[in-house]
C-alpha positions in Angstrom: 25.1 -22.0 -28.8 25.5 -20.0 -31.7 28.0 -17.2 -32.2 28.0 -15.9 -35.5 29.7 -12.5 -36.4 27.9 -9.8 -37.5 29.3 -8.4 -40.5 28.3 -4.5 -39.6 29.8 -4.6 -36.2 32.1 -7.1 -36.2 30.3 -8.3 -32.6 29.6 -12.0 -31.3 26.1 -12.9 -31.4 26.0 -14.7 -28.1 22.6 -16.6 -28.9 19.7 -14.8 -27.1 17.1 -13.8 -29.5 13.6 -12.4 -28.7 12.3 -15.2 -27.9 14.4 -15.3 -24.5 13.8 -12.1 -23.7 10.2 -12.9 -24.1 10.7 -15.8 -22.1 12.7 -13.9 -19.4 10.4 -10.7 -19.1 7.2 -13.7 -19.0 8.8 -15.0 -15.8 10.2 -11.5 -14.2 6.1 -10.2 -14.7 5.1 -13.6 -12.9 7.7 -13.0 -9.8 5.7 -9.5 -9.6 2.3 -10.1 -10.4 -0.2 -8.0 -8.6 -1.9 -10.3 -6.1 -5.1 -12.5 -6.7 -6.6 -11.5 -3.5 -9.5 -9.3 -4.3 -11.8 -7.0 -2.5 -15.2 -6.7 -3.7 -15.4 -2.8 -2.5 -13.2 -0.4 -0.5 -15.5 -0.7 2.5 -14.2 -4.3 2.7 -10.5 -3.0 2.2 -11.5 -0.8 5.2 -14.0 -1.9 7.6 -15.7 0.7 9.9 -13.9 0.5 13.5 -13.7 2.6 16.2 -9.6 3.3 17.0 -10.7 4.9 20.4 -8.5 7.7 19.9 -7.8 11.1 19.1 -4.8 12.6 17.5 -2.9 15.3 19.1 -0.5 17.9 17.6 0.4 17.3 14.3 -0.2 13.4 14.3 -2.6 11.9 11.4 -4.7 8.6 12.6 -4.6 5.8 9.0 -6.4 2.9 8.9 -4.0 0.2 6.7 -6.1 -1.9 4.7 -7.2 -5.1 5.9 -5.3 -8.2 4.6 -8.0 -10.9 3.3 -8.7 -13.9 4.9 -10.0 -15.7 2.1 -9.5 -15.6 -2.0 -12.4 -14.8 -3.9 -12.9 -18.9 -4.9 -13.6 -19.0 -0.8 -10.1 -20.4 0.1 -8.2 -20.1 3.2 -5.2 -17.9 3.1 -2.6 -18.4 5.4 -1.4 -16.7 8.2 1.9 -16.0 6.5 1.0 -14.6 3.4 -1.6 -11.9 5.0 1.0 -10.6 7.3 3.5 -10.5 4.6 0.8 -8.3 2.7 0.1 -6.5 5.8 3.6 -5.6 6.9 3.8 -4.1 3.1 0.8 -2.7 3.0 1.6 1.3 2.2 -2.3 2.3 1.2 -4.2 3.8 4.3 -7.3 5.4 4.8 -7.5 8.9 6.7 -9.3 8.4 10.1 -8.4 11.9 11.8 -6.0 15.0 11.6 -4.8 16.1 15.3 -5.7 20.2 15.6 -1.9 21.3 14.3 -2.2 19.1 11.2 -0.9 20.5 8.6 0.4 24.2 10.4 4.3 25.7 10.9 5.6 24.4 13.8 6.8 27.8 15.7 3.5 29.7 14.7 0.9 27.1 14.6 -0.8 29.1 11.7 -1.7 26.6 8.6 0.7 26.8 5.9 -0.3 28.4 2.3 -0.9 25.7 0.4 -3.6 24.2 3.3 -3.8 20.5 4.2 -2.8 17.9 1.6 -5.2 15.2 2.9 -7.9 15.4 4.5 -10.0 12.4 6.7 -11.9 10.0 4.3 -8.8 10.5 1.8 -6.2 7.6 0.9 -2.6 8.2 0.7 0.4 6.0 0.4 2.6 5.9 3.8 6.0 4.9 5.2 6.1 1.0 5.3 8.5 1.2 8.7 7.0 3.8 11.7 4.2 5.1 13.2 2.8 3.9 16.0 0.4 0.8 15.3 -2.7 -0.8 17.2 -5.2 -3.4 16.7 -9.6 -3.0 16.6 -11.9 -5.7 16.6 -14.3 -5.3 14.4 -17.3 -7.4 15.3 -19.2 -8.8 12.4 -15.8 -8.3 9.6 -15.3 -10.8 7.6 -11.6 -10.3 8.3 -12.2 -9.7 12.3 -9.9 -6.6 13.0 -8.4 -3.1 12.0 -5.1 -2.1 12.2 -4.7 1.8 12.7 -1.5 3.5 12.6 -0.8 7.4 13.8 2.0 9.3 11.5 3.5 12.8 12.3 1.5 14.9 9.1 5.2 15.1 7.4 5.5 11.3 6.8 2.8 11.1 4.7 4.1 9.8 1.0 1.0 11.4 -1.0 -2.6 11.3 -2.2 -4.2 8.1 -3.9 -7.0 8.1 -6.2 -9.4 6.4 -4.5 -9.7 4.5 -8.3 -6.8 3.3 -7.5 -6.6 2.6 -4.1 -7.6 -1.4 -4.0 -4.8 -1.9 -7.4 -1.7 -0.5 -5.3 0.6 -3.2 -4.5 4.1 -2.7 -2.2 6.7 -4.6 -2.9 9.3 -6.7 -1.0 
């Protein structure tokens, strides 16, 4: 390795130029990269399904979106890797607002500012709560819906529905 002085500061050059940081923020975007699994519309994100339910009070009825079964090339992806992209999914579509939605709690009147989503929206939720079910959905090319009720105050906030199919969580 080299360590030459620098004459201005008097510091040890400990060898790393910019071509390892290159190299090091080349691999960091690779561990991250947004995944290859594409839909070909939001309607495929979120198949039509019937949750056969209701909200009450001030619960909010999501629909996640639908992990892929297949890449775009037609291959098989595994069990594993659509649940891990389910169980970090944070992008849901707006099914239903219960009849408080969105109103003060000890008057029931709707607060100022009015509801912050509204059904057909998309918003980003809580990755851990809510209660969750699953929906067939006959003729999907994925086979089922998962539908998820939040009280209205755990919603994160709005997503442009430009964006909604780009938005990737994390582990």
């Amino acid at each position: 390795m080299d360590r030459t002085i620098h004459r201005e500061s008097g510091r040890a050059d400990r060898g790393v130029g910019n071509g390892a940081l290159s190299e090091a923020a080349s691999k960091a975007n690779a561990q991250f990269a947004k995944s290859t699994f594409k839909y070909d519309s939001l309607a495929q994100a979120f198949p039509e399904a019937d949750p056969g339910l209701t909200p009450f009070g001030s619960d909010v009825l999501i629909q996640l979106r639908t992990p892929r079964t297949r890449t775009a090339g037609g291959l098989w992806i595994p069990e594993e890797s659509r649940e891990t992209d389910l169980w970090n999914m944070q992008v849901a579509k707006v099914i239903a607002l219960g009849p408080v939605t969105f109103c003060n709690r000890e008057t029931l009147v709707p607060w100022p500012e009015g509801a912050w989503a509204n059904p057909g929206d998309y918003v980003r939720v809580p990755k851990y709560g809510g209660d969750r079910w699953w929906v067939d959905v006959p003729g999907s090319h994925d086979g089922k819906a998962l539908f998820v009720l939040f009280n209205d105050l755990d919603l994160k906030g709005l997503v442009p529905e430009d964006k909604v199919l780009d938005m990737v969580a994390y582990i």
